[in-house]
C-alpha positions as CSV (number, residue, x, y, z in Angstrom):
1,X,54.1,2.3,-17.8
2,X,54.1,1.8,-14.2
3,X,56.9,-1.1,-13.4
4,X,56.6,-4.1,-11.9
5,X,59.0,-6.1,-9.3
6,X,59.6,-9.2,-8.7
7,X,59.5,-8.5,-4.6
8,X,55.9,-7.1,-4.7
9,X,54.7,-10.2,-6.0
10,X,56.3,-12.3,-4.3
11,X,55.3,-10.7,-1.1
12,X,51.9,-11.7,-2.7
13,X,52.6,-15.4,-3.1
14,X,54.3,-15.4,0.6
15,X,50.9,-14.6,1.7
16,X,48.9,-16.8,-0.9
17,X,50.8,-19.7,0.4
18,X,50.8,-18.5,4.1
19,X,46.5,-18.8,4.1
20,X,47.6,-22.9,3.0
21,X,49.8,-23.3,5.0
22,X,47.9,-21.8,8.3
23,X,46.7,-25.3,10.0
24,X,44.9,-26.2,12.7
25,X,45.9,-28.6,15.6
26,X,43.6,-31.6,14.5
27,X,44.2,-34.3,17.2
28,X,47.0,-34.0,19.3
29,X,48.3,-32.0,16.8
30,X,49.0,-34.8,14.9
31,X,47.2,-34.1,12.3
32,X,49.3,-31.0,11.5
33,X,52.2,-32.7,11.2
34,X,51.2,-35.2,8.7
35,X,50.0,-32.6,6.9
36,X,53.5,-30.8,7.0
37,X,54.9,-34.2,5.9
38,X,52.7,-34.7,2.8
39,X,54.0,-31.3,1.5
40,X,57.1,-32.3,1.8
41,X,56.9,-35.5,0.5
42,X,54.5,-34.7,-2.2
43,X,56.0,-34.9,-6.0
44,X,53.0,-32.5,-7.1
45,X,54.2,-30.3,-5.1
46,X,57.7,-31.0,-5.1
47,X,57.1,-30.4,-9.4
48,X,55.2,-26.8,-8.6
49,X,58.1,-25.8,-6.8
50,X,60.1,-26.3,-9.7
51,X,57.8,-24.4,-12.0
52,X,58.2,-21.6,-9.6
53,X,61.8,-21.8,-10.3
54,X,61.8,-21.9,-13.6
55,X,59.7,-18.3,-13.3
56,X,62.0,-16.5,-11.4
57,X,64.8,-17.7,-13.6
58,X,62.8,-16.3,-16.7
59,X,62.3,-13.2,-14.8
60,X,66.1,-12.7,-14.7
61,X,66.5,-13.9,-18.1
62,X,64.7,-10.6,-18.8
63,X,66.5,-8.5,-16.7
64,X,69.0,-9.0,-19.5
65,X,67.9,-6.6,-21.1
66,X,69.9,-3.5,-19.6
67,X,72.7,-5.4,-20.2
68,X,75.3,-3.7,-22.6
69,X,75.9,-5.4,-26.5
70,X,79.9,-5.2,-27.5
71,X,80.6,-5.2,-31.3
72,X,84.3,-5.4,-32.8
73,X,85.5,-5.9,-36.2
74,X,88.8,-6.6,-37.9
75,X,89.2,-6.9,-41.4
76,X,90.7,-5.3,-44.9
77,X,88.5,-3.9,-48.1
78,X,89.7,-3.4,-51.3
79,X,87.2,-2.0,-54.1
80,X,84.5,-3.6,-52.1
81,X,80.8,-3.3,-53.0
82,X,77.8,-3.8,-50.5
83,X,76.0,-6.5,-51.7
84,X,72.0,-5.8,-51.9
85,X,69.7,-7.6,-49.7
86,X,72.8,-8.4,-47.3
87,X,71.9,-7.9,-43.3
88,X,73.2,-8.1,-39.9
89,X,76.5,-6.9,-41.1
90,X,78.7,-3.3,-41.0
91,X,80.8,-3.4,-43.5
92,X,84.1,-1.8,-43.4
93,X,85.3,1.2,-44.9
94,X,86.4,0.4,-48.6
95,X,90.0,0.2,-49.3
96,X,91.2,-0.1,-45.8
97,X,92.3,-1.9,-43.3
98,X,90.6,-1.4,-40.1
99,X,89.8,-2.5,-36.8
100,X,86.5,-1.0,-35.0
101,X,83.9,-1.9,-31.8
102,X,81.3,0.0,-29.9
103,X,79.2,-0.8,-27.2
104,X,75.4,0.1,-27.2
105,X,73.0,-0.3,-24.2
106,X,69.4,0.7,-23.2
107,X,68.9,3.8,-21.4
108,X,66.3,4.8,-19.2
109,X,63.7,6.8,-19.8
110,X,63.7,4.9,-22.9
111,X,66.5,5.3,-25.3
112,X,69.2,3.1,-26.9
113,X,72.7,4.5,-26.9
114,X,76.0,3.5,-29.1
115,X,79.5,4.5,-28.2
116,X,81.7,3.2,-31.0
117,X,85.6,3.7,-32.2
118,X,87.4,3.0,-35.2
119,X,91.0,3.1,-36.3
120,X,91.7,2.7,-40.0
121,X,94.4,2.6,-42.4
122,X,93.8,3.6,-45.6
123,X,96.6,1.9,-48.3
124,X,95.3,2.9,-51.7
125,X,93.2,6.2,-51.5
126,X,93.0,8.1,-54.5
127,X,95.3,10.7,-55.6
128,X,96.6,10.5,-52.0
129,X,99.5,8.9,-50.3
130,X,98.8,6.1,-47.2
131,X,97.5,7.8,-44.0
132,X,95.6,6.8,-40.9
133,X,92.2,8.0,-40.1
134,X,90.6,7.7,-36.2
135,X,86.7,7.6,-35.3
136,X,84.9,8.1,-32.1
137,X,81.3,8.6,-32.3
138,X,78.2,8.4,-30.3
139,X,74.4,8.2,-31.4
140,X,71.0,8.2,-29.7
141,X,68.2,6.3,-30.8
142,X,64.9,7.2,-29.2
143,X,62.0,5.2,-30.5
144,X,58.8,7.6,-30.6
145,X,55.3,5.8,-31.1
146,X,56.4,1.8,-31.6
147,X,58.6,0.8,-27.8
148,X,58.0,4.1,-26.8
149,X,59.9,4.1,-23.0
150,X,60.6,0.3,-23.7
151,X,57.3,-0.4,-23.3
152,X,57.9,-3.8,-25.4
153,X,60.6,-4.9,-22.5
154,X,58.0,-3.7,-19.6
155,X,55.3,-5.9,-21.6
156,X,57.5,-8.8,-21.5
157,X,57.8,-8.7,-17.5
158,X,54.6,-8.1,-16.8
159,X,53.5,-10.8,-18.6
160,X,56.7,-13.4,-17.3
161,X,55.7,-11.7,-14.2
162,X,51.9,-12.7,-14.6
163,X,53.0,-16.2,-15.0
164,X,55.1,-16.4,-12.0
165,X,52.3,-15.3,-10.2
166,X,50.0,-18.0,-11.8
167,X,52.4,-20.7,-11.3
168,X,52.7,-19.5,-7.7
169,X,49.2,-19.9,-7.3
170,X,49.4,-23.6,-8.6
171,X,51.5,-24.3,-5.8
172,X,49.4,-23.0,-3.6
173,X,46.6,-25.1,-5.2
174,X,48.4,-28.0,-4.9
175,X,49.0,-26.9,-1.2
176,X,45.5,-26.4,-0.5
177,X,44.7,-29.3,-2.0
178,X,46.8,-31.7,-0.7
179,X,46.0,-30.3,3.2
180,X,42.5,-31.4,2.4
181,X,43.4,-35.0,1.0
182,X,45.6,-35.2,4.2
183,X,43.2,-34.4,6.2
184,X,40.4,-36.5,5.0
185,X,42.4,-39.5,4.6
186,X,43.3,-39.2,8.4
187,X,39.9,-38.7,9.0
188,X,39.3,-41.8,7.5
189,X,41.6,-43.8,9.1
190,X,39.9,-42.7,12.5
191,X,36.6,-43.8,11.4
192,X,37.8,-47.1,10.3
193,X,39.1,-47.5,13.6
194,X,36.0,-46.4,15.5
195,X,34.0,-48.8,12.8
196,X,36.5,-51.7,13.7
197,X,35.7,-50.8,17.5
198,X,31.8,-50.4,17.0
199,X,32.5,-53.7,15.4
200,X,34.8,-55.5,18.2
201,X,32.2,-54.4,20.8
202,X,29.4,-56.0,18.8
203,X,30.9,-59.1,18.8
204,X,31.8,-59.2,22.5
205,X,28.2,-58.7,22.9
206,X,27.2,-61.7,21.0
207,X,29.6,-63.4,22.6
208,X,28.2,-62.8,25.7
209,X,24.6,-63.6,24.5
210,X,26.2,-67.4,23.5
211,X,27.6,-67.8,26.6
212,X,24.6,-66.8,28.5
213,X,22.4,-68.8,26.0
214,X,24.8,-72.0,26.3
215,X,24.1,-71.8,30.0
216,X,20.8,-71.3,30.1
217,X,20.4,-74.1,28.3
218,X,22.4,-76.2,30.3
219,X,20.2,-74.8,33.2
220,X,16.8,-75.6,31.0
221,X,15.9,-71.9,32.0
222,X,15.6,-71.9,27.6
223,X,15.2,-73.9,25.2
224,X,18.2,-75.4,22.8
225,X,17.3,-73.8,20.1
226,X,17.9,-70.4,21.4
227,X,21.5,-71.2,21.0
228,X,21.8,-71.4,17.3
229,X,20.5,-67.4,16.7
230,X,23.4,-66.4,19.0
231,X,25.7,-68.2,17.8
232,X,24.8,-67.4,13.6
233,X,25.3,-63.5,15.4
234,X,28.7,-64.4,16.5
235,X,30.0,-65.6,13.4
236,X,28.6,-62.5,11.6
237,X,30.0,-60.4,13.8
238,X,33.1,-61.7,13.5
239,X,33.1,-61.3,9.8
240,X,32.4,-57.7,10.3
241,X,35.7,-57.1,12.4
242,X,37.5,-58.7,9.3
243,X,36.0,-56.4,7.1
244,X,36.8,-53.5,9.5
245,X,40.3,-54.4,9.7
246,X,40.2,-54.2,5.8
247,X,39.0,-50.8,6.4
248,X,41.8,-49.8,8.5
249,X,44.6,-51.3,6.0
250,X,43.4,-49.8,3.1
251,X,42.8,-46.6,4.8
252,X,46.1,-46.5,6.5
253,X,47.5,-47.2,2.7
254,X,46.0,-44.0,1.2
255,X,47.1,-42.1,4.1
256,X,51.1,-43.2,3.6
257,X,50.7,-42.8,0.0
258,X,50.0,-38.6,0.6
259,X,52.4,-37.9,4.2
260,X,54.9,-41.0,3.3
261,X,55.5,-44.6,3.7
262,X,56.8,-44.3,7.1
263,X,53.8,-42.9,8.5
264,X,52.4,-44.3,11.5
265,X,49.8,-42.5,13.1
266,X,49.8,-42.1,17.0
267,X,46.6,-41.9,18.1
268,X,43.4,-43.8,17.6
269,X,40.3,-43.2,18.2
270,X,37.4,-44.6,20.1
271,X,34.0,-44.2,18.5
272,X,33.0,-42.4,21.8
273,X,36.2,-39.6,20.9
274,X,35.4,-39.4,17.2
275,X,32.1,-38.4,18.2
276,X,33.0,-35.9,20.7
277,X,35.8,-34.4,18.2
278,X,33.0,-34.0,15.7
279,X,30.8,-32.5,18.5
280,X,33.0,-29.8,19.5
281,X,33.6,-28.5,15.7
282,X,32.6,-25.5,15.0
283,X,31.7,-23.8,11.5
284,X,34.3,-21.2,11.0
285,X,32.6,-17.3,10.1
286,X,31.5,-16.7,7.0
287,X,33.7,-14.4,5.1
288,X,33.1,-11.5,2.4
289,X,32.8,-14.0,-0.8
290,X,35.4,-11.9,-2.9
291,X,37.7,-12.3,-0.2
292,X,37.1,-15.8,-0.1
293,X,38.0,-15.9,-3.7
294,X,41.0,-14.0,-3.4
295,X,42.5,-17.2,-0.9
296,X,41.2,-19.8,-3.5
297,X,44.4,-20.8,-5.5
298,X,42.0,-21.6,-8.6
299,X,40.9,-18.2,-9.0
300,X,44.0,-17.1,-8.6
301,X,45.6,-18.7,-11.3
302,X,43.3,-17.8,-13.7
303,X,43.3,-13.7,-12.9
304,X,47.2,-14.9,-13.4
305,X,46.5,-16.2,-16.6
306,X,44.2,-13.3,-17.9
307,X,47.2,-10.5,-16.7
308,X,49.7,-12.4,-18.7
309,X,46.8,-12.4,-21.8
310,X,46.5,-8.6,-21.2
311,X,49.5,-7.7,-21.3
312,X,50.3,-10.2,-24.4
313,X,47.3,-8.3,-26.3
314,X,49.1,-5.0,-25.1
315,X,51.8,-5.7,-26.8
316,X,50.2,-6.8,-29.9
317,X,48.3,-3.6,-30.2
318,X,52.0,-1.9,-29.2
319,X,53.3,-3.5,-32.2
320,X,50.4,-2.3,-34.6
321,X,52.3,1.7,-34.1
322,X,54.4,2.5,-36.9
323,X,58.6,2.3,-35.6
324,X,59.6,6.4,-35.2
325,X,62.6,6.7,-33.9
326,X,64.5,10.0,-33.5
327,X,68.3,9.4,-34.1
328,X,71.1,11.9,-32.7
329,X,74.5,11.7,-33.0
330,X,78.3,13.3,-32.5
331,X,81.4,12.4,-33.8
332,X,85.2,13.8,-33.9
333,X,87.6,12.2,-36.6
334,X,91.6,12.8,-36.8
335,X,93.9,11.7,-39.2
336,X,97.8,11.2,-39.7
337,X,100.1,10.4,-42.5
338,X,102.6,8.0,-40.7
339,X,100.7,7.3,-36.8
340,X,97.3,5.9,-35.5
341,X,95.2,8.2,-33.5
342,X,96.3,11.5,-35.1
343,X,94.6,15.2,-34.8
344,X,95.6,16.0,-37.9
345,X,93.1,17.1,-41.5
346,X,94.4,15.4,-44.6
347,X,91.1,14.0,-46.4
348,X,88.8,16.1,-44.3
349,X,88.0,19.2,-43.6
350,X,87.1,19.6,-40.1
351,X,87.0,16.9,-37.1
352,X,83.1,16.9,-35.4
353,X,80.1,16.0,-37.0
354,X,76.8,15.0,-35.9
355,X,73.7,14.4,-37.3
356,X,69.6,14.9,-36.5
357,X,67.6,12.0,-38.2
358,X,63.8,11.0,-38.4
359,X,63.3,7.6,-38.9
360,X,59.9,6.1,-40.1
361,X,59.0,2.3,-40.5
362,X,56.2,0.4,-41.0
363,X,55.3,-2.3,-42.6
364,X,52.3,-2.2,-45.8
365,X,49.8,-4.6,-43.5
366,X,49.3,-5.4,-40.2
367,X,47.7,-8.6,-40.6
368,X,50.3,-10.7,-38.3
369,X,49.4,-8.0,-35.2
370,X,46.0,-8.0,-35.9
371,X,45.6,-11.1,-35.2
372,X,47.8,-11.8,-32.8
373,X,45.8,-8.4,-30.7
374,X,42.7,-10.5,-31.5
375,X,43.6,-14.0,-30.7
376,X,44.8,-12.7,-27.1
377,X,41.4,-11.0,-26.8
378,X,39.6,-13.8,-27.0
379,X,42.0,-15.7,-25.0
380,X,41.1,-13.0,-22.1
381,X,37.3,-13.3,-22.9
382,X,37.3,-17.3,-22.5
383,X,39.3,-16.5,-19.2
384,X,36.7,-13.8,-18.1
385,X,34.2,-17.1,-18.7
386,X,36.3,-19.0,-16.7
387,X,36.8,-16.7,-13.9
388,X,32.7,-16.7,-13.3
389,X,32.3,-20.6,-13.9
390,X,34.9,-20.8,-11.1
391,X,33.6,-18.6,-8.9
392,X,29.9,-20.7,-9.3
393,X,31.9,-23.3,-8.6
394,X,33.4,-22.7,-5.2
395,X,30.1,-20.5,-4.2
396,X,28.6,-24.4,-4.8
397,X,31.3,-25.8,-2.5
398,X,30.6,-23.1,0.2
399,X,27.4,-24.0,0.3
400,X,27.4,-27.8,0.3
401,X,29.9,-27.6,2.8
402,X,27.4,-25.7,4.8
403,X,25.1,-28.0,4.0
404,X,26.1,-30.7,4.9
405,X,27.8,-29.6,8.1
406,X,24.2,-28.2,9.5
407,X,22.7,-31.5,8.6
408,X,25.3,-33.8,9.3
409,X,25.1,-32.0,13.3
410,X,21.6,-32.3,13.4
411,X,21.7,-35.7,12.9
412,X,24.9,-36.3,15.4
413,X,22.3,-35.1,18.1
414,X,19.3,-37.3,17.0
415,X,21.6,-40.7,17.2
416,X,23.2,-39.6,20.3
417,X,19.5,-39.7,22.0
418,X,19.0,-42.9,20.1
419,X,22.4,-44.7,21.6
420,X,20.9,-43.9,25.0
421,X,17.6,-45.5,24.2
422,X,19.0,-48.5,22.4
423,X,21.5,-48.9,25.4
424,X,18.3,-48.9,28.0
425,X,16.8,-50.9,25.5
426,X,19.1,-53.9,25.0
427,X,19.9,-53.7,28.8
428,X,16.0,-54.3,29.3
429,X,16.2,-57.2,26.7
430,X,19.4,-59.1,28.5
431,X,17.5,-58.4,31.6
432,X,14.1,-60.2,30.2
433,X,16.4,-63.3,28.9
434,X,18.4,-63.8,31.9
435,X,14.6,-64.5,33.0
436,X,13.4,-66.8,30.7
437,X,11.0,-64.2,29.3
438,X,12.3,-63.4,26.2
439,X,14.7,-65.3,23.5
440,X,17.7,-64.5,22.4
441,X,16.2,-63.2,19.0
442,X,14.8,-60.7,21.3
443,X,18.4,-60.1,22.4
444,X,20.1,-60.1,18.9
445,X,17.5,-57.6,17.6
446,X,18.4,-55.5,20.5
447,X,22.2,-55.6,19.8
448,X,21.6,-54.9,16.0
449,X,19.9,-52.0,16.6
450,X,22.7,-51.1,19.0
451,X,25.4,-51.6,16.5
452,X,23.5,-50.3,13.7
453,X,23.1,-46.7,15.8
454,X,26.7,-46.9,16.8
455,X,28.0,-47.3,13.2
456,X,25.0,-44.4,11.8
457,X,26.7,-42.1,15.0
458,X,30.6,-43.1,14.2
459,X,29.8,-42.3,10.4
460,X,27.6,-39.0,11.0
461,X,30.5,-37.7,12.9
462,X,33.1,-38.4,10.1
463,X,30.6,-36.7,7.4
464,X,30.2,-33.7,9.5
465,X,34.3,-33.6,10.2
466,X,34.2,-34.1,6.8
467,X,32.1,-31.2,5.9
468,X,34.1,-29.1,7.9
469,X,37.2,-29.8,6.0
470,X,36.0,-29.6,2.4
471,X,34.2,-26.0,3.6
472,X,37.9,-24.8,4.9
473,X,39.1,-25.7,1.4
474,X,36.4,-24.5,-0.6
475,X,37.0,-20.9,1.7
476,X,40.9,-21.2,0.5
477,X,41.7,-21.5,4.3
478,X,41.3,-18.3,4.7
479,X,38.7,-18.5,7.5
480,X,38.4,-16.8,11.4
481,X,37.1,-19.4,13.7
C-alpha cells in the first residue's frame, strides 16, 4: 500500500484554508479586517483549531509504531509447571535462576524482528553439577496474508489521516462560514445607517413642509388646517428615526458579537454610497461546478469522512485473512561450569541453532469482521448519499445566489429612474404649495413616495450586496472576478 504523509495533506489543508481566507477589500478595506478579527476572536473557530491539534497529535501517536519494545526478566524456577490457559507471560527456564531481555521492533518491508539474551544459572540439573548456560538469539516474523507489509498500521494512518483532513475541512467551514456572517452583518450595519439617513432626510423634509405650512398660514396664502397634515408627518417621521436608530444598535450588536466587543466600525455610509457600492459589484465568473465543490468545506468533510470509512472497511476485510506468518530464527548458546558467558559444551551438544516455522491462525467464524466490513459499508453508502444531497445543495445556493443578484440589479436600475422622477415630482409639488395651488397633503404624498423609493433603493442595494456574498460562499470563495 502506497503511504501516506502527513505533509501532503497538509499542503492540502494550507490551500483549503488559503480559498477562505482570500478576501476582498470591502470598504476601505475595512471590511477585511473585521473579518480577520472575527477569526480570531471566534471560539468556533478557536475550538476547530483545537480539533486540528488533537489530529496531528493522533497522527504521531501512530508513528509509534516503529518504535522498538524492551522485555527483561529476573527471576528463579524450581520444578515449575506452565500453567494452562496462562498468557502474556515467558516463563523462565525451570530450575534456574536467570536473568534475560530482548528487544523486538517492526521492520520494513513488513517484518517484526526480536533480538533477545539470556544468562542462566542452573542450581539443581539432573545427574549434573551447577553450571552456567548463555543465550543470544534472533527470530523473524513475517506475517504472510493477515498484516501483510503492515498493512493494519498503514490502515490506521490513512484513516487518522482521513480524519485530520476532515477536521481540517471543518475549520475551513467554520472559516468560510464565519467570513460570510462577518460580512453580512457589516452589510447590515450599513444599511441601517443609510435606512436611519433615508429616515433623517425625511423628516427634515416634513419639517420644512411645517414650517412652510405655519407661514403660509400666518400669510393666509392657506388655510389652517393645512398645518395639522404636516405636522402628523413630522411626528411620524420622527418615530421612524427612533426605530432606525434601533436598527443601528442592534445591528452594531450582532456585528461585535462575531469580530469582538471592541469593534467600532469606521465608515458609514450614505444611502447615495451604499447604492453606488452595490452598483459597481460585479458577479464573479462562473467556475467548473466540481471545482466549485472541491473549495466548499462541506463537501470536503464528508469525502474526509467516507476515506476514513474506506479505509476502516479495508481493514475489516484485512482482518477477515487467516494470520500466516513465516517465523525464522538463529541462535548460539555457551555454557561454563564456574563463569557466566562461557563457550564451553556441557549439557549440549553444539552452540547454533535456528529454526524455519509456518505458522497458521484463524479463528472458527468471522462473524465480528463480517460485520464490522459491513457496518463500514454502509457507513460509506449513507456518505455517498450525503455527498449528492450536498452537492444539490450548494448547486441550489449557486443558483439563488444568481438569482437574486440578476434581480436584485435589475431592480437597483428601475428605483434609480424612479428617485429621479419622485425628486422632479415633489420639487413640482413644493413648488405648487409655495403657490397656494396645492395642499400640503399634496406635498406629504410627494415626500412619501420619496422616502418610500429611497428606503425600496437603500434595501435593493443591500439584497443584491447580499446576494453577492452568500454566492461567494456558496462557490467556497474560490471564485476569479
Amino acid at each position: 500500500m502506497a503511504r501516506h504523509y502527513l505533509s501532503q495533506w497538509t499542503l492540502f489543508g494550507v490551500f483549503l484554508i488559503a480559498s477562505a481566507l482570500s478576501l476582498a477589500g470591502g470598504v476601505d478595506g475595512e471590511l477585511g479586517e473585521l473579518v480577520r478579527s472575527a477569526w480570531t476572536a471566534s471560539p468556533k473557530v478557536k475550538a476547530a483549531r483545537y480539533r486540528v491539534e488533537q489530529y496531528l497529535l493522533r497522527h504521531e501517536e501512530l508513528e509509534g509504531f516503529g518504535d522498538p519494545s524492551v522485555y527483561a526478566a529476573l527471576g528463579t524456577a524450581d520444578h515449575s509447571r506452565s500453567v494452562p490457559g496462562s498468557r502474556d507471560y515467558r516463563s523462565l527456564t525451570n530450575n534456574a535462576a536467570e536473568i534475560q531481555g530482548g528487544i523486538e521492533l517492526p521492520v520494513q518491508p513488513g517484518a517484526y524482528l526480536t533480538l533477545g539474551t539470556a544468562e542462566r544459572w542452573f542450581h539443581n540439573p539432573a545427574d549434573q553439577d551447577t553450571y552456567y548456560q548463555t543465550l543470544v538469539g534472533l527470530r523473524v516474523r513475517i506475517p504472510l496474508l493477515r498484516d501483510r507489509g503492515f498493512r493494519q498500521w498503514d490502515l490506521d494512518r490513512a484513516r487518522t489521516l482521513a480524519e485530520y483532513h476532515a477536521v481540517l475541512a471543518d475549520l475551513t467551514r467554520e472559516l468560510q462560514d464565519l467570513r460570510r456572517d462577518t460580512e453580512k452583518a457589516y452589510l447590515n450595519l450599513q444599511q441601517a445607517h443609510a435606512l436611519a439617513e433615508v429616515a433623517k432626510q425625511s423628516t427634515l423634509r416634513s419639517q420644512k413642509l411645517f414650517d412652510e405650512a405655519t407661514e403660509l398660514v400666518g400669510l393666509r396664502v392657506v388655510p389652517e388646517y393645512q398645518i395639522a397634515p404636516a405636522l402628523m408627518e413630522l411626528e411620524l417621521r420622527r418615530a421612524d428615526e427612533v426605530l432606525g436608530q434601533r436598527r443601528i444598535e442592534a445591528a452594531l450588536v450582532q456585528l461585535r458579537r462575531l469580530a469582538g466587543e471592541n469593534t467600532e466600525p469606521r465608515t458609514v455610509l450614505k444611502p447615495a454610497e451604499l447604492v453606488d457600492w452595490a452598483a459597481k459589484a460585479e458577479m464573479p465568473r462562473a467556475m467548473d461546478f466540481a471545482a466549485v465543490l472541491d473549495t466548499r468545506a462541506t463537501y470536503r468533510t464528508i469525502l474526509a469522512q467516507r476515506q476514513a470509512a474506506l479505509a476502516e472497511s479495508e481493514r475489516a476485510s484485512d482482518s477477515l485473512k487467516p494470520d500466516v506468518a513465516l517465523h525464522l530464527g538463529a541462535h548460539w548458546q555457551g555454557e561454563h561450569e564456574y563463569l557466566p558467558v562461557g563457550n564451553d559444551l556441557l549439557a549440549s551438544d553444539r552452540r547454533f541453532g535456528g529454526e524455519v516455522t509456518l505458522v497458521y491462525t484463524r479463528p472458527l467464524g468471522f462473524r465480528a469482521e463480517q460485520a464490522q466490513r459491513a457496518r463500514w459499508q454502509a457507513r460509506i453508502g449513507e456518505l455517498n448519499e450525503r455527498l449528492a444531497e450536498t452537492a444539490d445543495d450548494i448547486r441550489a445556493e449557486l443558483r439563488n445566489g444568481e438569482l437574486y443578484f440578476r434581480h436584485a440589479a435589475e431592480r437597483l436600475a428601475l428605483l434609480v429612474k424612479a428617485q429621479e422622477a419622485a425628486i422632479r415630482t415633489l420639487e413640482a409639488e413644493n413648488e405648487r404649495f409655495r403657490l397656494g395651488e396645492a395642499s400640503s397633503r399634496n406635498v406629504l404624498d410627494a415626500q412619501k413616495d420619496l422616502t418610500n423609493i429611497n428606503q425600496s433603493l437603500t434595501q435593493t442595494a443591500a439584497e443584491l450586496l447580499g446576494a453577492l456574498m452568500d454566492y461567494e460562499h456558496a462557490s467556497g470563495y474560490g471564485l476569479a472576478r
